[in-house]
C-alpha positions in Angstrom: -2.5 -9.7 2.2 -3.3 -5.7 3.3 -0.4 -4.3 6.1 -1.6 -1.2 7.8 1.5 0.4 8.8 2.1 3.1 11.6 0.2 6.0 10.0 -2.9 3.5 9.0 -2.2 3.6 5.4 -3.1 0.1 4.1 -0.2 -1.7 1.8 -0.8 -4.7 0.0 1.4 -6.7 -2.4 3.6 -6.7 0.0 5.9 -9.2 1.9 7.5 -9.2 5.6 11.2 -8.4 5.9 12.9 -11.1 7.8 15.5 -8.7 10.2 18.9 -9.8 11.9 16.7 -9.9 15.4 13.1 -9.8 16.3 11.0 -7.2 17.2 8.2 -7.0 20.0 5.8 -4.5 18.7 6.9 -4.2 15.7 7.5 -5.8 11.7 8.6 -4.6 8.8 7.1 -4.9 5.3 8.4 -3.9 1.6 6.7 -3.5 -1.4 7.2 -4.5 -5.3 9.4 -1.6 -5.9 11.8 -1.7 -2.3 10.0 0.8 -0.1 9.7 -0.2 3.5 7.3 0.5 5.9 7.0 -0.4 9.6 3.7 -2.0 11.2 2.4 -2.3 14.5 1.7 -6.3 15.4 -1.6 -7.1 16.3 -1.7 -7.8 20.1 1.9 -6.5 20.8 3.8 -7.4 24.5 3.1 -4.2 26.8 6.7 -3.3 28.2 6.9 -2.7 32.1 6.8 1.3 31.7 3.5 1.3 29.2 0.2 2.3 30.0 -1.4 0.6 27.0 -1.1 -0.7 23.4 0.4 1.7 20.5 -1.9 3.3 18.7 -2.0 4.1 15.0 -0.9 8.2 14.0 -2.8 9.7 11.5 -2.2 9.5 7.9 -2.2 13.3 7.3 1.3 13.1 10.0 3.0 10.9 7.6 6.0 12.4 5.7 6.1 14.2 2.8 6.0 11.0 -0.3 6.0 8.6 2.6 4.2 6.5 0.0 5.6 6.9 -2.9 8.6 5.4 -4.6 11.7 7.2 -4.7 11.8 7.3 -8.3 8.5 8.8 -8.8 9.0 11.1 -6.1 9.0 14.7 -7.4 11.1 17.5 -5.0 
């Protein structure tokens, strides 16, 4: 299955980390090699203080090797 996580980048091959307590808007995924990423759920609660749904950030604002494996990662 294909996760789009927070910045839009698509992920697949990978599975859903089971956390201590549940999240409303959010779940977390990890891939083959350990790196997590966090998604926004599809249809997520609105809180009382929101005006509307969360909206995905661009993938040029993601962090410097947000995608890529801490091994591989070159400073």
């Amino acid at each position: 299955m294909v996760y789009k996580d927070v910045f839009g980048i698509d992920h697949d091959d990978c599975h859903i980390v089971q956390t201590r307590h549940e999240f409303n808007r959010i779940f977390i995924i990890e891939n083959e090699v350990g790196s997590r990423f966090t998604c926004i759920k599809d249809n997520a609660p609105l809180e009382k203080k929101m005006s509307g749904h969360w909206k995905y950030a661009k993938a040029s604002d993601a962090p410097k090797n947000y995608a890529v494996p801490y091994k591989a990662q070159k400073n």
